[in-house]
N, C-alpha and C positions, 0 to 999 in steps of 0.2 A: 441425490443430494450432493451439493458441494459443497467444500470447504475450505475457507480460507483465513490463514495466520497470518495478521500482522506482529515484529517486530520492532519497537524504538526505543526509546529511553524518554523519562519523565519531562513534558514540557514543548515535544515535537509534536503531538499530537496523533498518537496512535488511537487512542481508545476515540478523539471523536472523527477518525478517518472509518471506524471499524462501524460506528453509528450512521455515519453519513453512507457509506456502501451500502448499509445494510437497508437504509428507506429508500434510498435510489431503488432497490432488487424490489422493494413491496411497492413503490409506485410503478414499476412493469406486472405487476400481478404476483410476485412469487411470492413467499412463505418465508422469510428469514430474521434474522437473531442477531446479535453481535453484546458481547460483554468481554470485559478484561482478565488480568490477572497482573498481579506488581504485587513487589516486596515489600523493601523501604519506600514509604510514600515522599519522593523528596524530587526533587530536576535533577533530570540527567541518570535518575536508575532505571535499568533494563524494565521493559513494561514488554507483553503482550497483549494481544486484543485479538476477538477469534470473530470470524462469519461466517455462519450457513446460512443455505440459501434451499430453494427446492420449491416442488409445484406441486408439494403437498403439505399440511401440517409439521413441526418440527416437532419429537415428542423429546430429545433426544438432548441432554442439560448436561453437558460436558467439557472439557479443553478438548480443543483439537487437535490430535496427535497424528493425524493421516490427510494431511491438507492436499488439495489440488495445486493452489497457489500457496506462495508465501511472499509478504512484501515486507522487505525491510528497510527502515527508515532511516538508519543510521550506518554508513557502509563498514563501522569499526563493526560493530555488531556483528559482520558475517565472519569476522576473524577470531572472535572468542566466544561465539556463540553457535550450537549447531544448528544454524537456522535450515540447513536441508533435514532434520530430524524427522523421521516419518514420513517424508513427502513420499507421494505415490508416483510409480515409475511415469516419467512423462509429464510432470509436473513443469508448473514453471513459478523461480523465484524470481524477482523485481529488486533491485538492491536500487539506493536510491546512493550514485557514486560517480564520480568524477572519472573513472577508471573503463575501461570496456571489458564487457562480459566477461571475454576471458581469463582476466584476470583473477575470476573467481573459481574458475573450473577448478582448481586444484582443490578448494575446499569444499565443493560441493561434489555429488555423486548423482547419476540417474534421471536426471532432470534439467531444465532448460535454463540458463542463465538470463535476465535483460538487466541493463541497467541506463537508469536515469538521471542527471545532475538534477534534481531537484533542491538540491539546496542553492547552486546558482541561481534558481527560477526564483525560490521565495526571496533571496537577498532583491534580487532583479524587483523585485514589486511591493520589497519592505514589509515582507510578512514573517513576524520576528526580527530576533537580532542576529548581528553573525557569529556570537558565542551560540546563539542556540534559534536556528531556521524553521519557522513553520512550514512544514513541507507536507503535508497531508493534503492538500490541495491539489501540487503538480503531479505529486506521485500517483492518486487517484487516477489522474486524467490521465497519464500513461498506462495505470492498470486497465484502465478502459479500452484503452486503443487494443492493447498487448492480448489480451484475455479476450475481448469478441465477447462477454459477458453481461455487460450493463451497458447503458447508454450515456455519451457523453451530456444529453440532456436533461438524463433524469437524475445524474451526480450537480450537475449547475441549480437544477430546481433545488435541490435538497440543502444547498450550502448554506442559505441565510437564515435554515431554521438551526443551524448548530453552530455555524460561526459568524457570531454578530457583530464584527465589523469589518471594513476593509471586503466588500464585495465585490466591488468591481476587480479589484484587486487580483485576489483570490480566481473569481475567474477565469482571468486571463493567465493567470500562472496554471491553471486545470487545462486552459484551452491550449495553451503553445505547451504541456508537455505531453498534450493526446498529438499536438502536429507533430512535434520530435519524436515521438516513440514510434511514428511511421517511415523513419526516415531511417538513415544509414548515418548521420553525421557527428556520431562519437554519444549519442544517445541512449540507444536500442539496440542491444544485439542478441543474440538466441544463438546458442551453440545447439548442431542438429540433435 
């Protein structure tokens, strides 16, 4: 089984990035789950959202504390938040940041760093506002590339059952940051 924490704050669109993952994995045949967890229900508070995955049954109704992956939405978040908490040795976190990887290594430990401007991509395709960017879309598409786990196709089929509008949009912000995330050009980086 796998397991993966998303990270954002109220209004980015974590809990329905963790849903959209999660059909994408059962329209390739697998077994998976995704639900949240938030405090104050308000925009702009700390939200998690959790997905497992697996090619058996899920019996298993818990937060997830020992993630493979972790994707964070919000690049403040990785500074006052332990979003490498639990990750399993050789993990890889996704910060969605204008920043390169490195930049994060000091606050993380044992695991892989990437990072995505996803919030460029969404301003770039006017998915949200620039107080507060829909980025569940791009950052998706890069977890895809990144992870070798789901398909960029079966994240595109699944968008307009959860995000009703701005499709074409949306797409295209999924599809150019699965192309950046394969690239080297201030996008994508992996510390070994």
């Amino acid at each position: 089984m796998l397991e993966i924490r998303l990270h954002g704050r109220g209004g980015q669109g974590a809990v329905i990035a963790s849903r959209i993952l999660s059909y994408a994995f059962f329209l390739e045949g697998k077994f998976a789950q995704s639900f949240p967890t938030f405090g104050a229900e308000r925009r702009g508070a700390p939200v998690a959202a959790f997905v497992r995955v697996a090619d058996h049954f899920i019996n298993l109704r818990s937060q997830v504390v020992n993630p493979d992956y972790v994707i964070v939405m919000a690049a403040r978040l990785a500074e006052t938040v332990a979003v490498d908490a639990g990750i399993k040795n050789g993990g890889l976190i996704l910060i969605n940041s204008e920043h390169p990887a490195s930049f994060y290594l000091k606050l993380v430990k044992k695991c892989r760093v990437a990072t995505v401007n996803a919030n460029e991509l969404a301003l770039r395709y006017h998915l949200g506002s620039p107080t507060m960017p829909l980025v569940n879309a791009p950052i998706l598409g890069a977890f895809a590339r990144l992870s070798g786990l789901v398909s960029l196709d079966s994240l595109i089929e699944v968008l307009p059952r959860f995000v009703p509008v701005k499709h074409d949009e949306n797409r295209q912000a999924m599809e150019e940051a699965y192309r950046l995330a394969a690239g080297d050009g201030g996008y994508a980086h992996a510390n070994p």
